[in-house]
Biopython code that builds the backbone (N, CA, C, O; Angstrom):
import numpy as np
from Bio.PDB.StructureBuilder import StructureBuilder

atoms = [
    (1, "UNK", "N", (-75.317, 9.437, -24.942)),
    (1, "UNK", "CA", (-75.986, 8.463, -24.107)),
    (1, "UNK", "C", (-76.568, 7.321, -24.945)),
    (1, "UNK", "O", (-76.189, 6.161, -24.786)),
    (2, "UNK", "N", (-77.547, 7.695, -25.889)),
    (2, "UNK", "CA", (-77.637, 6.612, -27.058)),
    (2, "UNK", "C", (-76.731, 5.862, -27.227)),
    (2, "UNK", "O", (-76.732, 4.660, -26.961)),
    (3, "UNK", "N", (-75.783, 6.549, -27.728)),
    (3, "UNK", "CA", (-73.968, 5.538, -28.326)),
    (3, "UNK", "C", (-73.974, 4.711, -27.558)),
    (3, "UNK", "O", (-74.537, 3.685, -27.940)),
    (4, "UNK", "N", (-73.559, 4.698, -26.548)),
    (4, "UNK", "CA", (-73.465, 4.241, -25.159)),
    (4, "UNK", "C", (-74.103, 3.104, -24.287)),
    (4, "UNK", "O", (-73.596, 2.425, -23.394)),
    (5, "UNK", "N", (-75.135, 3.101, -24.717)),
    (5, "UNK", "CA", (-76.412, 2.108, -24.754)),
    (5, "UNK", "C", (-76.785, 1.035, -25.978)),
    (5, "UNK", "O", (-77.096, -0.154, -25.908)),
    (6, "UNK", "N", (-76.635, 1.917, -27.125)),
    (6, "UNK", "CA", (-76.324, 1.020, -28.182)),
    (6, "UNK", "C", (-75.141, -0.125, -28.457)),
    (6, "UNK", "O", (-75.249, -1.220, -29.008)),
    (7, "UNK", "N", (-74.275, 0.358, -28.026)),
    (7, "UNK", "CA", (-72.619, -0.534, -27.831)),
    (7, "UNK", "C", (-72.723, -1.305, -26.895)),
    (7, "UNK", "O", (-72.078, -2.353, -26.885)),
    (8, "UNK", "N", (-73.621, -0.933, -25.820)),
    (8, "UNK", "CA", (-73.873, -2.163, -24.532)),
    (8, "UNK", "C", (-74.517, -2.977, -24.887)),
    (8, "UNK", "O", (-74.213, -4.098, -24.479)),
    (9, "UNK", "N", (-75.937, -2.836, -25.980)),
    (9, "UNK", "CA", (-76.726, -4.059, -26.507)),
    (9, "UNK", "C", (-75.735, -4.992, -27.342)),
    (9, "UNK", "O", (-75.605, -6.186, -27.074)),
    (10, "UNK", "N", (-74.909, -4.227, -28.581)),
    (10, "UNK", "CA", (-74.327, -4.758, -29.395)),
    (10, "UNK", "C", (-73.187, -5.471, -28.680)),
    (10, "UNK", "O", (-72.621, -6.210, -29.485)),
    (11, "UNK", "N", (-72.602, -5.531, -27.384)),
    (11, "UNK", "CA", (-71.422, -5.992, -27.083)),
    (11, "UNK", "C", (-72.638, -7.094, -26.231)),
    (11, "UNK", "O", (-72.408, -8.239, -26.621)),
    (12, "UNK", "N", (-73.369, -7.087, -25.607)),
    (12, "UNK", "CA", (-74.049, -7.978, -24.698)),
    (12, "UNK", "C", (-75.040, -9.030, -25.918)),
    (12, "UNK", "O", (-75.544, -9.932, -25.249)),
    (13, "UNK", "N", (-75.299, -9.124, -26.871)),
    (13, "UNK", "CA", (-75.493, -9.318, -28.024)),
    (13, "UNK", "C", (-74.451, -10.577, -28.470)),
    (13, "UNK", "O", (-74.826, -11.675, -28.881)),
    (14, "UNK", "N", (-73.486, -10.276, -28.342)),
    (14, "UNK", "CA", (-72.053, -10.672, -28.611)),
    (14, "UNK", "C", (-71.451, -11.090, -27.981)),
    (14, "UNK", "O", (-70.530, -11.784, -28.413)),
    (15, "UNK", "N", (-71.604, -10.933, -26.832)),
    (15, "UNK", "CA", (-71.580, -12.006, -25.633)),
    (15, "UNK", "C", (-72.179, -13.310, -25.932)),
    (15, "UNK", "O", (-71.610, -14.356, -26.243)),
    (16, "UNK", "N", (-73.678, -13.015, -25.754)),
    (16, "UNK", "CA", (-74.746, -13.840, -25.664)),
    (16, "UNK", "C", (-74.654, -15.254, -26.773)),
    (16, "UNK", "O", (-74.915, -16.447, -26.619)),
    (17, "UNK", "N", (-74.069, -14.307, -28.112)),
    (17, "UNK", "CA", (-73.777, -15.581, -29.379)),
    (17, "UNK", "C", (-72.732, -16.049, -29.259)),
    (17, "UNK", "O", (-72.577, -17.139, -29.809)),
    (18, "UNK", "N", (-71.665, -15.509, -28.568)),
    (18, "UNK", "CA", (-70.353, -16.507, -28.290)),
    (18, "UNK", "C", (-70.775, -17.512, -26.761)),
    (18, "UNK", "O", (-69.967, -18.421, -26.569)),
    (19, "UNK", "N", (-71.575, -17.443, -26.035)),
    (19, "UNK", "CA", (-71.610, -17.808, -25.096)),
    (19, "UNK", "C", (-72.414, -19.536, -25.924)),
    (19, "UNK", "O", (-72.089, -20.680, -25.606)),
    (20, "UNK", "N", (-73.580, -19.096, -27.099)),
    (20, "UNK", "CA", (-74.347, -20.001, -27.188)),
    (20, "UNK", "C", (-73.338, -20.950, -28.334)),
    (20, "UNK", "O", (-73.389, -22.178, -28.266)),
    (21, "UNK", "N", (-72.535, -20.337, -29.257)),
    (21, "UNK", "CA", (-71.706, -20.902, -29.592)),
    (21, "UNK", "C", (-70.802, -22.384, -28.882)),
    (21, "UNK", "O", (-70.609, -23.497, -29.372)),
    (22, "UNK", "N", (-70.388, -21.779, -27.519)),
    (22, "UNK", "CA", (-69.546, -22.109, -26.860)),
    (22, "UNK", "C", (-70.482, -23.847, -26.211)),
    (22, "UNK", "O", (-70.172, -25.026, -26.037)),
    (23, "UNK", "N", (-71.585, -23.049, -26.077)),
    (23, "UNK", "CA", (-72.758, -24.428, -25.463)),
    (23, "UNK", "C", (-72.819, -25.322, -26.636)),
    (23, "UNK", "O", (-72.976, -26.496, -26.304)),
    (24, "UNK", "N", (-72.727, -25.081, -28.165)),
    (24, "UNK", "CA", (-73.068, -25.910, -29.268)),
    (24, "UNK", "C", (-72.271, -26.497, -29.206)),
    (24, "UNK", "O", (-72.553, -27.674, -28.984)),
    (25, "UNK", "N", (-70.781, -26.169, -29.340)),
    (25, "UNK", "CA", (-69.561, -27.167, -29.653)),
    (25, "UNK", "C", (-69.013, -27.673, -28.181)),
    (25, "UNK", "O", (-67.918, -28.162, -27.902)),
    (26, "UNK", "N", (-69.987, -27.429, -27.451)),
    (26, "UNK", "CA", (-69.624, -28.516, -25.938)),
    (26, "UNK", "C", (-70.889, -29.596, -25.996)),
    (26, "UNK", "O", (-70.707, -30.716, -25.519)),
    (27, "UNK", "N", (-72.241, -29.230, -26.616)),
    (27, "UNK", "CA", (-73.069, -30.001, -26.919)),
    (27, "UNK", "C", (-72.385, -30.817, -27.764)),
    (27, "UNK", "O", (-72.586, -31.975, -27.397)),
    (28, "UNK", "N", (-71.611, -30.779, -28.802)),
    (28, "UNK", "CA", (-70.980, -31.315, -30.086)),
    (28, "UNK", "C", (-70.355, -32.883, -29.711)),
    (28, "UNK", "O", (-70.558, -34.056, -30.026)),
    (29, "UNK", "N", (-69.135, -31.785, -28.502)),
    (29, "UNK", "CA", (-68.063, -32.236, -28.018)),
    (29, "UNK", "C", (-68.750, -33.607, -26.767)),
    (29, "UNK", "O", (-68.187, -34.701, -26.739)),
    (30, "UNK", "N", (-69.173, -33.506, -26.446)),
    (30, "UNK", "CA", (-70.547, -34.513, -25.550)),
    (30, "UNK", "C", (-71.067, -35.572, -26.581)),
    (30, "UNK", "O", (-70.565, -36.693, -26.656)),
    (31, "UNK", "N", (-72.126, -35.142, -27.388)),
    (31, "UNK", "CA", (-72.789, -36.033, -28.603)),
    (31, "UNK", "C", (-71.403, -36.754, -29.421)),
    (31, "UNK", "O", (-71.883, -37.356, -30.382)),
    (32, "UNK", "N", (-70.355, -36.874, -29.417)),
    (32, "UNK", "CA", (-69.432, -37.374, -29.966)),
    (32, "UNK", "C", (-68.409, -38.122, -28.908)),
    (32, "UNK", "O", (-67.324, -38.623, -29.204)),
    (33, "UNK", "N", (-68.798, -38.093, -28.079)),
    (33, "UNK", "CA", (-68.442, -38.813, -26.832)),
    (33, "UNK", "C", (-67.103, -38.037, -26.497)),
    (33, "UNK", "O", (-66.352, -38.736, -25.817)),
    (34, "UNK", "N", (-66.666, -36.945, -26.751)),
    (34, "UNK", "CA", (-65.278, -36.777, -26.681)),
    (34, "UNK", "C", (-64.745, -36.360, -24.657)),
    (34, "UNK", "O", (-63.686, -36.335, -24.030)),
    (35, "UNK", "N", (-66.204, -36.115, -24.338)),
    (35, "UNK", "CA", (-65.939, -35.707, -22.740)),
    (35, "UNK", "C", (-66.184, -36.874, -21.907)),
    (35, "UNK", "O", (-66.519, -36.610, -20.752)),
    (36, "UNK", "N", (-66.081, -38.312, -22.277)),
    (36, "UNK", "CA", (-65.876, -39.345, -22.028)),
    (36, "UNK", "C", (-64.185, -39.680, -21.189)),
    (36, "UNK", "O", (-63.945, -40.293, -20.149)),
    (37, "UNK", "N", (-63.192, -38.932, -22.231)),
    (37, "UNK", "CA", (-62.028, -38.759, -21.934)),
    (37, "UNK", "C", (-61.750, -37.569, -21.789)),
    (37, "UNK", "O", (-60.527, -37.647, -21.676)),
    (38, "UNK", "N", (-62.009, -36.454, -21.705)),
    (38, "UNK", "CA", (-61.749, -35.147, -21.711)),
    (38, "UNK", "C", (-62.605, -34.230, -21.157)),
    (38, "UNK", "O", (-63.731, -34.229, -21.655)),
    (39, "UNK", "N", (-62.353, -33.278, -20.075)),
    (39, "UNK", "CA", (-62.468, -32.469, -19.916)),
    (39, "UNK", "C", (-62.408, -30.896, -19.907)),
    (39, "UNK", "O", (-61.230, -30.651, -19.647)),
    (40, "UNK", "N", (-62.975, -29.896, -20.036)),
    (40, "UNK", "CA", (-62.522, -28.185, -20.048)),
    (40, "UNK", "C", (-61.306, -27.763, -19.434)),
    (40, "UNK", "O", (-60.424, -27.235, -20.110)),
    (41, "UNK", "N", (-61.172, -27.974, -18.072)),
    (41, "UNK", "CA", (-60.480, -27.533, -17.071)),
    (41, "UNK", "C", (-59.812, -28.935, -16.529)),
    (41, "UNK", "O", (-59.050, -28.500, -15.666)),
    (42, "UNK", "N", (-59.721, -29.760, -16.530)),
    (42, "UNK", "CA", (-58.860, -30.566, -15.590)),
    (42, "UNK", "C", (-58.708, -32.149, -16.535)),
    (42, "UNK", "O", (-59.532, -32.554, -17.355)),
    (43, "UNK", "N", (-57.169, -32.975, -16.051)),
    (43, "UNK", "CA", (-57.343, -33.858, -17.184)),
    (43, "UNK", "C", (-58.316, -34.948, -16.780)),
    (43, "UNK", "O", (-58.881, -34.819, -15.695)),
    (44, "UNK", "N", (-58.577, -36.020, -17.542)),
    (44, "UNK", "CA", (-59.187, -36.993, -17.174)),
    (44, "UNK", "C", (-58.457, -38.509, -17.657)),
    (44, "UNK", "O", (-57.864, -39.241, -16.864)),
    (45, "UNK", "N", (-58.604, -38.747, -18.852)),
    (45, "UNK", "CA", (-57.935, -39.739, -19.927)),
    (45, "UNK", "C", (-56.913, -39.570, -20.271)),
    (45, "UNK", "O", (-55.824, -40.144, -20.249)),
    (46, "UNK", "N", (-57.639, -38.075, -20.857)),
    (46, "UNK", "CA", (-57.036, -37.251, -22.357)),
    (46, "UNK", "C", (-56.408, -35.997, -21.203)),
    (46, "UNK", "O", (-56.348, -35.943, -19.974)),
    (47, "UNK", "N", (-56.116, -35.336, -22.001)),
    (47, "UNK", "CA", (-55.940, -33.608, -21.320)),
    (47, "UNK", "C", (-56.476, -32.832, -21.410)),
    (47, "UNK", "O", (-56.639, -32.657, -22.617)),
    (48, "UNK", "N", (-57.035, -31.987, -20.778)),
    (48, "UNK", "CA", (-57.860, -31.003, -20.462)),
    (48, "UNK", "C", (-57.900, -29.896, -21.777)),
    (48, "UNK", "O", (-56.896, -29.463, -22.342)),
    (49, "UNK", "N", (-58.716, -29.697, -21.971)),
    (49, "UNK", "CA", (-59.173, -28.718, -23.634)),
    (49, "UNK", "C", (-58.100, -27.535, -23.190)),
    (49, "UNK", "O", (-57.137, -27.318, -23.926)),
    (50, "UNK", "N", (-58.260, -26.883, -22.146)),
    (50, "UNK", "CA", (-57.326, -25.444, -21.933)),
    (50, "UNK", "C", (-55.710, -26.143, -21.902)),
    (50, "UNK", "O", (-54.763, -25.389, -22.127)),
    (51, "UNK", "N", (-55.525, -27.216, -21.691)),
    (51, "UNK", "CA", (-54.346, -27.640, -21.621)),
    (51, "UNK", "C", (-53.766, -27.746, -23.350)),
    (51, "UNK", "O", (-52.833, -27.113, -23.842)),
    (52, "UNK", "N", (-54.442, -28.507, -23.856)),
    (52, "UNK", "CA", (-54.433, -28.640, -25.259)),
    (52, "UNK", "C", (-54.442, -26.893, -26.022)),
    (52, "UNK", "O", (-53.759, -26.667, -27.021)),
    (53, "UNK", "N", (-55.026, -26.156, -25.579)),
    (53, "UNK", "CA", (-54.690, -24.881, -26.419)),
    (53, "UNK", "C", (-53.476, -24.062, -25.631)),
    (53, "UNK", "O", (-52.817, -23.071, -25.945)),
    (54, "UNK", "N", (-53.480, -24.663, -24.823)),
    (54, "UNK", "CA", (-51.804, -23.956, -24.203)),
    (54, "UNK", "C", (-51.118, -24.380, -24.688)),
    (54, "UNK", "O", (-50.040, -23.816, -24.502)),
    (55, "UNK", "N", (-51.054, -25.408, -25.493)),
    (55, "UNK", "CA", (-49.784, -26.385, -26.430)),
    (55, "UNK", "C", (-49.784, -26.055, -28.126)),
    (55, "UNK", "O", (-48.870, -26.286, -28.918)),
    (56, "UNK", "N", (-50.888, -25.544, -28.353)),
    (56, "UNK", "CA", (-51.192, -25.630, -29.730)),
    (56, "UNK", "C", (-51.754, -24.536, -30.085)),
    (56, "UNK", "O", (-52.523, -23.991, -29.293)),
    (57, "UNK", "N", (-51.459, -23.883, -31.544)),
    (57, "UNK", "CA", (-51.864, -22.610, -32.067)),
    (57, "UNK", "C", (-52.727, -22.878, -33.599)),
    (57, "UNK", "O", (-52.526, -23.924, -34.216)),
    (58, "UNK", "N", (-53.429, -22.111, -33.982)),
    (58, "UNK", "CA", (-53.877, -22.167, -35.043)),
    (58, "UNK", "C", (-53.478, -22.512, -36.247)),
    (58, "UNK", "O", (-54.248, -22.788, -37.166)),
    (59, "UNK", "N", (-51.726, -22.521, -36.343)),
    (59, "UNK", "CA", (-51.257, -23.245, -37.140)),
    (59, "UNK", "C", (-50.775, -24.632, -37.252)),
    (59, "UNK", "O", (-49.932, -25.047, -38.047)),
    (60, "UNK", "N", (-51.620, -25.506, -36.073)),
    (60, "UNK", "CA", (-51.649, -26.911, -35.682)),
    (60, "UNK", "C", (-53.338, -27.339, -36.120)),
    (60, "UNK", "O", (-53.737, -28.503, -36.072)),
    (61, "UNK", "N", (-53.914, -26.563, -36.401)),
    (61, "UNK", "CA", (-55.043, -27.056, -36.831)),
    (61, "UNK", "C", (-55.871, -28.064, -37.258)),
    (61, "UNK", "O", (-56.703, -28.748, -36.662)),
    (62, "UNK", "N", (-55.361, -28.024, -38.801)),
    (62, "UNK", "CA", (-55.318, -29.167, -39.701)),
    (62, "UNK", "C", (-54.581, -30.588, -38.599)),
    (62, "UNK", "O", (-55.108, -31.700, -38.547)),
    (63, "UNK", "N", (-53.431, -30.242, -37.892)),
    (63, "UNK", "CA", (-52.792, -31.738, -37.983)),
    (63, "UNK", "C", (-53.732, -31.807, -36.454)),
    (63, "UNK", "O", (-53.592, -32.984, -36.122)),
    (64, "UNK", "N", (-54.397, -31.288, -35.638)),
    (64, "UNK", "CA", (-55.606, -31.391, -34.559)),
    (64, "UNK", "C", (-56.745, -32.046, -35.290)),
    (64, "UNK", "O", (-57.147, -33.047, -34.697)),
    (65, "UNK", "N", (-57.318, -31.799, -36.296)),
    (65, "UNK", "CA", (-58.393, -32.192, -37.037)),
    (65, "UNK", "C", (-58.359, -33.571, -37.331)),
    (65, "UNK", "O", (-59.283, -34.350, -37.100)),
    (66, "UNK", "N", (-56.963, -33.939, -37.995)),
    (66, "UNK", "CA", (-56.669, -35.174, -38.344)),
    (66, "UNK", "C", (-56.570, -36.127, -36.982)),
    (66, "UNK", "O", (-57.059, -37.251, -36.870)),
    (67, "UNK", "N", (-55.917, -35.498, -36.115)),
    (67, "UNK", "CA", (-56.013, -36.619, -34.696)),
    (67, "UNK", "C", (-57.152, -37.026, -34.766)),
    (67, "UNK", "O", (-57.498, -38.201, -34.887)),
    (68, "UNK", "N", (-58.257, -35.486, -34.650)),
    (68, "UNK", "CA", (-59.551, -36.015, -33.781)),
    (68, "UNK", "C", (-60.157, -37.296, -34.771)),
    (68, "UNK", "O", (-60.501, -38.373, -34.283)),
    (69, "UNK", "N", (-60.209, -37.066, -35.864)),
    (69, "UNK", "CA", (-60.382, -38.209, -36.820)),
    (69, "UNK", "C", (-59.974, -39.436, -36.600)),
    (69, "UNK", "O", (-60.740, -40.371, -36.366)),
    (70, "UNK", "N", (-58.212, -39.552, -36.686)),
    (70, "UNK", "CA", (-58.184, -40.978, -37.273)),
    (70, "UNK", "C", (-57.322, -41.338, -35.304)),
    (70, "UNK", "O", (-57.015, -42.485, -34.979)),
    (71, "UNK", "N", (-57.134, -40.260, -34.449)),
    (71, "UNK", "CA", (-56.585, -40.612, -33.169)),
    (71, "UNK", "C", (-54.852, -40.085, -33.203)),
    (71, "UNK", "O", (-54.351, -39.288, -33.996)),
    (72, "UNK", "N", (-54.381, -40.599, -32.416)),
    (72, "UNK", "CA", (-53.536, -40.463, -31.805)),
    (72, "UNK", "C", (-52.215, -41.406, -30.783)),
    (72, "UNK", "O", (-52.509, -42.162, -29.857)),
    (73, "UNK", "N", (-51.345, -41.226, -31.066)),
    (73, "UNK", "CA", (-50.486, -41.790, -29.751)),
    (73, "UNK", "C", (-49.049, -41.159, -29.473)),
    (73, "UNK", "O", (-48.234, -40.799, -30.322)),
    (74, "UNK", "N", (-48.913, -41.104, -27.915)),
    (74, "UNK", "CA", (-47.519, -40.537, -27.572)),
    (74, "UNK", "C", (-47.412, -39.250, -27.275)),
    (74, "UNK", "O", (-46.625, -38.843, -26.421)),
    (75, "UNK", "N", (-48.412, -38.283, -28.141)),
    (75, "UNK", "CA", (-48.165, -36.666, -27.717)),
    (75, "UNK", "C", (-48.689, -36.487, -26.423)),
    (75, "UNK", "O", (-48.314, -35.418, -25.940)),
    (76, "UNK", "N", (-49.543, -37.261, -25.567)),
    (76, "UNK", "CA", (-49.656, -36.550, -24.360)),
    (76, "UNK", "C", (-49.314, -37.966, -23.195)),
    (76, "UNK", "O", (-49.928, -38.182, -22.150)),
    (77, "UNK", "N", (-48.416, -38.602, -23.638)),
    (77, "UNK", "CA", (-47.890, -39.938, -22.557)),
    (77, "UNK", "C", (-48.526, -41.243, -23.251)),
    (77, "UNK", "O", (-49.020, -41.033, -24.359)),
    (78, "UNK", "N", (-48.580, -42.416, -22.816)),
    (78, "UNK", "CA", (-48.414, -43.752, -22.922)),
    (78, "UNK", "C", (-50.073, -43.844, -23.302)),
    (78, "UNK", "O", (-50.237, -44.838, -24.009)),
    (79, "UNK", "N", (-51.469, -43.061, -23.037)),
    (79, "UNK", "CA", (-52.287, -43.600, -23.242)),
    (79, "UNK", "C", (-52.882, -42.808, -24.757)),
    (79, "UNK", "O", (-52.840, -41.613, -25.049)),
    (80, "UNK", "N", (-53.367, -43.837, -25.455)),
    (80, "UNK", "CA", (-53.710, -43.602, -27.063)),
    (80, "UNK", "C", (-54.796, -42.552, -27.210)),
    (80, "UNK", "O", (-55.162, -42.031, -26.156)),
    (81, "UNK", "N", (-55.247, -42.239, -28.087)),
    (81, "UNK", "CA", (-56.640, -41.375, -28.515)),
    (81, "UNK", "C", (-57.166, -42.393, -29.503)),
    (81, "UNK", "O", (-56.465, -42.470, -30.512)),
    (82, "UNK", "N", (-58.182, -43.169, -29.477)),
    (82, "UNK", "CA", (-58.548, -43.804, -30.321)),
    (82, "UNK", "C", (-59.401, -42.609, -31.747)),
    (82, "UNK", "O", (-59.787, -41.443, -31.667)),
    (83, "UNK", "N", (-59.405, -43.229, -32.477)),
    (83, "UNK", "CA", (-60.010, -42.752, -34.026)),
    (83, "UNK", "C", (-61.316, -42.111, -33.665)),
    (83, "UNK", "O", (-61.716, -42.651, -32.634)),
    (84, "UNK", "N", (-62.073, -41.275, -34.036)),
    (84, "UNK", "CA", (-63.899, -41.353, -33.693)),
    (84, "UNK", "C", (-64.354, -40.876, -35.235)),
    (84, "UNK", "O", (-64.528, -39.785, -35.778)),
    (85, "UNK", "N", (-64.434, -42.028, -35.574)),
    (85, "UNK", "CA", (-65.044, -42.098, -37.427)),
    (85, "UNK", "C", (-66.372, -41.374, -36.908)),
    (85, "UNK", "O", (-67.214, -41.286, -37.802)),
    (86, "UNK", "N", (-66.673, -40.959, -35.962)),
    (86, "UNK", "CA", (-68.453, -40.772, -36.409)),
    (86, "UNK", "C", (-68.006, -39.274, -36.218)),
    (86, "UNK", "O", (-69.019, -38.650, -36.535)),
    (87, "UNK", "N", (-67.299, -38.606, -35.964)),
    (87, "UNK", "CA", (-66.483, -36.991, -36.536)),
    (87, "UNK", "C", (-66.525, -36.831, -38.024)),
    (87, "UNK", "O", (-65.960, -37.626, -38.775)),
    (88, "UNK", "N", (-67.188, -35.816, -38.431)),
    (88, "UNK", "CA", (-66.513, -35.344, -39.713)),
    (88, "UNK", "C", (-65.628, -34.335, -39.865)),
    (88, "UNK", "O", (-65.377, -33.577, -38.928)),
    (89, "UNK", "N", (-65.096, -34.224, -40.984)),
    (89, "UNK", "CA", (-63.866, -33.104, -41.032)),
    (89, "UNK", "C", (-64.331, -32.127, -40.674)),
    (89, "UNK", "O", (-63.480, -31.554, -39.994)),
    (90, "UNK", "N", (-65.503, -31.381, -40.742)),
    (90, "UNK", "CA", (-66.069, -29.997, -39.929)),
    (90, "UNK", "C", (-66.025, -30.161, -38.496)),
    (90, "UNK", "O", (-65.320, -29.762, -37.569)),
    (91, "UNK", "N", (-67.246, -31.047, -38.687)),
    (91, "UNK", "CA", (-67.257, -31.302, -37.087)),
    (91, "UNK", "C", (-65.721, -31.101, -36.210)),
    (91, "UNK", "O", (-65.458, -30.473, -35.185)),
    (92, "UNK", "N", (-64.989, -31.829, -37.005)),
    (92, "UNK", "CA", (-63.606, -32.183, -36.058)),
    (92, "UNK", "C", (-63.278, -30.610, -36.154)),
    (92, "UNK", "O", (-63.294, -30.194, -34.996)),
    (93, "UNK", "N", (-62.928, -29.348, -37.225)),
    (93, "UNK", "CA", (-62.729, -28.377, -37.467)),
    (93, "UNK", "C", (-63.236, -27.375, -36.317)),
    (93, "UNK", "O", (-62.449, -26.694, -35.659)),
    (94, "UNK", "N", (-64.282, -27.360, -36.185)),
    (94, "UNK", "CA", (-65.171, -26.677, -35.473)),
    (94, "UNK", "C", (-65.193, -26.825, -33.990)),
    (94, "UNK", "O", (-65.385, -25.783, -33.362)),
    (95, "UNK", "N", (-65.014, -28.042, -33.245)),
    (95, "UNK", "CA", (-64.004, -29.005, -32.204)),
    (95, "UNK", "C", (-63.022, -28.029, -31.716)),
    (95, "UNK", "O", (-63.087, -27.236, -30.776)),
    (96, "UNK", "N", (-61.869, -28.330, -32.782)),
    (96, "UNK", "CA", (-60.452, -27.696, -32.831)),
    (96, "UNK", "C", (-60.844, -26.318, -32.393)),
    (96, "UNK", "O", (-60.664, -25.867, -31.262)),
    (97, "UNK", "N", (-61.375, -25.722, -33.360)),
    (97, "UNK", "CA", (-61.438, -24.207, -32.894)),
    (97, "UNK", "C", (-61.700, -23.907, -31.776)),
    (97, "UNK", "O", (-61.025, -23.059, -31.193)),
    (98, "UNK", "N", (-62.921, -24.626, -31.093)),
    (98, "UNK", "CA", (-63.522, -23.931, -29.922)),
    (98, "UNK", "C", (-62.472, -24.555, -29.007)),
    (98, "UNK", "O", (-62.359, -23.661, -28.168)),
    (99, "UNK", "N", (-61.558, -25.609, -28.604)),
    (99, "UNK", "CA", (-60.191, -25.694, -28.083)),
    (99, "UNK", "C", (-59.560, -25.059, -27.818)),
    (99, "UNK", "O", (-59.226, -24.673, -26.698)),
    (100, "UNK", "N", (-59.081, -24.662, -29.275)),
    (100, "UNK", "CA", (-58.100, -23.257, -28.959)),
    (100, "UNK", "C", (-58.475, -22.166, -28.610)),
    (100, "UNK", "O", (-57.819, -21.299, -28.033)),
    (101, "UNK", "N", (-59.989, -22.133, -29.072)),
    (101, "UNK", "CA", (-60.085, -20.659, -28.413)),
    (101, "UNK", "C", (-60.490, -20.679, -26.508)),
    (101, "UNK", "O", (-61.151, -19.863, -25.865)),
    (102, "UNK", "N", (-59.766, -21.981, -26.027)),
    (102, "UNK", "CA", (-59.826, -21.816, -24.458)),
    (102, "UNK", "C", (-59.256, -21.420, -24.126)),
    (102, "UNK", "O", (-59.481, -21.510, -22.919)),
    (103, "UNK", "N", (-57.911, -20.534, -24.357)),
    (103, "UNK", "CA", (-56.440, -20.365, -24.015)),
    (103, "UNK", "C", (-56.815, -19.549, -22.528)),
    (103, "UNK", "O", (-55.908, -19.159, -21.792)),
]
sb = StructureBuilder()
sb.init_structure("model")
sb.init_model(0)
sb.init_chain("A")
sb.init_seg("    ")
for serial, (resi, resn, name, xyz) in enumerate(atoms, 1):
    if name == "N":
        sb.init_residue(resn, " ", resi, " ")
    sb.init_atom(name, np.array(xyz, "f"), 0.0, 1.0, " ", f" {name:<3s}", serial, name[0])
structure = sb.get_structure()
């Protein structure tokens, strides 16, 4: 019964820090204007974050990082991704990840 109770704190625990995680790099993703053009669930500008990790795997990373940096054109139709210099390579890193991990 202990066990049992203990694994429920530690998994609800673990919840709780991926959940607040998830609020930081949407706070991130906001403070960097990126939900200006983009949304979680549906497109807007850009394409939708779950859309973007349905296209892309962890071994697109790096070349995701570099978009968010210097931009984009053509991979998702006729309208551009402009550059957002005020991203740093983490920042943009950290971005990427929580993306993909919308699948």
């Amino acid at each position: 019964m202990k066990t049992t109770y203990l694994s429920l704190l530690v998994a609800a625990g673990l919840l709780s820090a991926g959940a607040a995680q998830a609020a930081d790099e949407m706070a991130l993703a906001k403070a960097k204007n990126c939900l200006a053009c983009h949304a979680v669930d549906k497109k807007l500008v850009g394409p939708s974050y779950q859309d973007v990790a349905k296209k892309y795997t962890a071994k697109d990373e790096a070349m995701l990082v570099e978009k968010v940096i210097k931009g984009s054109k053509g991979a998702w139709g006729p309208v551009p991704m402009p550059p957002n210099a005020s991203v740093t390579p983490e920042e943009a890193s950290k971005l990427v990840k929580w993306i993909l991990s919308l699948k």
